[in-house]
N, C-alpha and C positions, 0 to 999 in steps of 0.2 A: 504493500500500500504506500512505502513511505517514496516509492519514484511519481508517484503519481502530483506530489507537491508543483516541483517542475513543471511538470506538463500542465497545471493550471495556471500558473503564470505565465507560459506561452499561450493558452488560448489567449485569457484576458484580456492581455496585452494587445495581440492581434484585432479580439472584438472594439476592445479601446480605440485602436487604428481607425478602424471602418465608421464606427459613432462614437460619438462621448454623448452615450444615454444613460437616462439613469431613471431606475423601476422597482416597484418594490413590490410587486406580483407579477409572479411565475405562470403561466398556463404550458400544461401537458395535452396533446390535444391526441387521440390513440383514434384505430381503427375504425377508419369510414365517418368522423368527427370531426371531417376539416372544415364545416359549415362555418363556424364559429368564425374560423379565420378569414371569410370572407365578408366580417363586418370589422375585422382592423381595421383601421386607419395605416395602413403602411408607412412607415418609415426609412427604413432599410429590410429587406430580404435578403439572408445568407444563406447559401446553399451547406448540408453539412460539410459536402465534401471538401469545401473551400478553408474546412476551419479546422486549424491543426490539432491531432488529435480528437477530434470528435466520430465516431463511429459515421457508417452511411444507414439510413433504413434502405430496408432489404424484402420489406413486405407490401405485396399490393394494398393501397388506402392509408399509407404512407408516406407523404409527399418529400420530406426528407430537406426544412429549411428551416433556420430560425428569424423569427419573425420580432424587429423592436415597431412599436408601435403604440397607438392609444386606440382604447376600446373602453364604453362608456365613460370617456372622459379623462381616463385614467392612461400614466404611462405603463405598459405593458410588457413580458419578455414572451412569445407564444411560441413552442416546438409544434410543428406540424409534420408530427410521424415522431414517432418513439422507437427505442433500440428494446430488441427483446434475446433475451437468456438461450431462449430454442435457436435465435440466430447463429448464435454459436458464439457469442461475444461474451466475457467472463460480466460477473454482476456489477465490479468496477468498471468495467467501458455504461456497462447499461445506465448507470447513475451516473457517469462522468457528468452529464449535460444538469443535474441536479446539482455538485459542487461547484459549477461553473458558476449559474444565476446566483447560489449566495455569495459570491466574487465579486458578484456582478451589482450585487445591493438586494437583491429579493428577502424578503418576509414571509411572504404569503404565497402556495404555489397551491390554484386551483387544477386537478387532477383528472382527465377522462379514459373512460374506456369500454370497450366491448365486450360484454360476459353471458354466458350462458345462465338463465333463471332456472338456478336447481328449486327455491319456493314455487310452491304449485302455485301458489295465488297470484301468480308474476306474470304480464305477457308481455309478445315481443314488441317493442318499442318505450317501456316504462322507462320510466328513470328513476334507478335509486338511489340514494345518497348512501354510501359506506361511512359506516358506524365503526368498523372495527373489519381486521382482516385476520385469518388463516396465513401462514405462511407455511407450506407444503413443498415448495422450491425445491427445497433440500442445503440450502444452503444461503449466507447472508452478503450482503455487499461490503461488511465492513468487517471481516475475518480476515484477519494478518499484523503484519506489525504496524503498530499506532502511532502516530504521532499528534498532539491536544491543536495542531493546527488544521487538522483535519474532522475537529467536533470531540466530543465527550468520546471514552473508550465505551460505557456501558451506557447507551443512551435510554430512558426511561418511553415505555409505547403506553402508557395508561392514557396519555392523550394526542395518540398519534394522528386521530384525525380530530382535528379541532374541535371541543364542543363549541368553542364560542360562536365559531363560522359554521355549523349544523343546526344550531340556534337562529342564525342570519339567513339562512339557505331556508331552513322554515318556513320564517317569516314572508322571504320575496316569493317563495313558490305560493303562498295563500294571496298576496296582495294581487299576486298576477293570472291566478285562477288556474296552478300546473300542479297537475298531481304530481304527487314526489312520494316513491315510495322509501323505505329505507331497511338497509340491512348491512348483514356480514359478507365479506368478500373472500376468496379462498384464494390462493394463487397458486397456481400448477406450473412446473417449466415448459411444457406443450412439447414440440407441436400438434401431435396429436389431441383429436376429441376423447373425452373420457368414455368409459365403458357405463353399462346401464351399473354396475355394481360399484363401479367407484362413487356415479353420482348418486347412489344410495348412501352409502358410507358417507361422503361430505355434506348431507342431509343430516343426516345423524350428528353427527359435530357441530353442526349448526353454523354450514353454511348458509347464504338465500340467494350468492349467485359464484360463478365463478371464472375465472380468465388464467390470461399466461403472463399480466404485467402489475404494474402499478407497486405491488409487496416492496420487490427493492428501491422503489423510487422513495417510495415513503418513509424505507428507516433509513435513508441516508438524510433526509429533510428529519427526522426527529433528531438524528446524529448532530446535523449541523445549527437544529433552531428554529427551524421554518416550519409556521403554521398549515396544515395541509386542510383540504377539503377538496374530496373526491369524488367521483359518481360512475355512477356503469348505465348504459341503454344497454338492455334485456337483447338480445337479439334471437333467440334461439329458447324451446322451453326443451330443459334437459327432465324429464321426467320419467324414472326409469322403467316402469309396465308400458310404457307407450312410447317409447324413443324411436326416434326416424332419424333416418341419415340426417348430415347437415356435412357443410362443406365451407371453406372461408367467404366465395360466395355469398351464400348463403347468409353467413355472419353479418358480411358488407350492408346486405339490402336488411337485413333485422335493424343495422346501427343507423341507417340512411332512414328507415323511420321513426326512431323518437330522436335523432339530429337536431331537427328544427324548434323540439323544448328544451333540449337540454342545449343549446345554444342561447335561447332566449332567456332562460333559469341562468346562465354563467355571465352573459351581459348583465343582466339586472342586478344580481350579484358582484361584478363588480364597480356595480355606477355607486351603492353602496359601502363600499368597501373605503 
């Protein structure tokens, strides 16, 4: 972990080059969720590849750029496409782009992504707000040798997804008429879909949806300090006496239908914020 120092001062630096912005909310924007980004207000667009040390996305509905800008009002840092574990990238590349924003001034990193609704009472296009996550990965991003400039060694998850900002998230989904369901997230390395017995099992453990990201993004944001508030669109109902094929396809067009609230739930959220 401890080479990784270095390599945050060369991105920074580099992003320094291209703008001297300055933001204090993060957006993750995950599969088939790039709606959102097209109510930035652009400022600068970097493509990953351009930005030393930053991984490429590798996945279709990925767009693979980071985005400074302002969205309801506010200055903003927004990824559009996220690195995932199944890529083959270790969980330090996957969360690189999370050490960078607190570099970079971030506080607050609102969080998206595409999950399968293991809760029966779930369909596809909901939007949930994660309460708390399962970490099934098999492994953490921040295992290896420490150094306190890279955040606390044992960082505390009792509040890893903000109440305060689940309280806020609340309140704007009622003001604006959006159902907002909420629950536990489970995170799996993927790539593969689960079996009908696995997503029995993470029923049981009490999950109510599940994906292949988000987990490490979050304990590196609890590691370094940074307030998170996350969400998942349903795309898919994983229920296991009645499971049917599904496919990333599939995924895509489950996340392209509840895109358009859980876009408008994240703006309004952060004209607030």
């Amino acid at each position: 972990m401890l080479d990784i120092i270095p390599m945050l001062k060369e991105t920074v630096d580099y992003l320094h080059s291209r703008a001297r912005f300055k933001a204090d909310i993060g957006i993750i924007l995950g599969s088939g969720l790039g709606r959102l980004g097209e109510k930035i207000k652009v400022e600068e667009g970097i493509p990953y590849s351009e930005i030393p040390h930053f991984p490429v996305s590798t996945v279709p509905g990925h767009e693979g750029k980071l985005i400074l800008g302002q969205l309801g009002g506010k200055s903003i840092i927004a990824m559009k496409g996220r690195f995932h574990y199944y890529e083959g990238y270790s969980l330090k590349e996957v969360t690189y782009p999370v050490r960078v924003m607190k570099r970079l001034g971030i506080k607050r990193l609102l969080v998206s992504n595409a999950a399968g609704g293991i809760n029966p009472s779930f369909e596809i296009g909901d939007v949930m707000m994660i309460t708390d996550h399962i970490n099934l990965i098999g492994a953490s991003p921040i295992r290896g040798k420490h150094s306190e400039e890279l955040g606390v060694r044992f960082p505390d998850m009792s509040d890893a997804y903000s109440k305060k900002l689940r309280a806020l998230a609340r309140d704007v989904a009622l003001e604006n008429g959006i159902y907002l369901r909420e629950g536990v997230y489970a995170g799996l390395s993927g790539p593969n879909f689960e079996t009908a017995a696995e997503y029995r099992f993470l029923r049981f453990i009490g999950a109510d949806a599940v994906g292949m990201s988000t987990v490490p993004e979050v304990i590196v944001a609890a590691q370094v300090g940074i307030s998170v508030l996350a969400f998942s669109v349903i795309t898919d109902k994983c229920i296991p006496d009645v499971l049917g094929p599904v496919s990333h396809m599939k995924v895509l067009r489950g996340a392209e239908k509840g895109s358009a609230t859980l876009s408008r739930l994240m703006e309004k959220i952060v004209e607030k914020l």
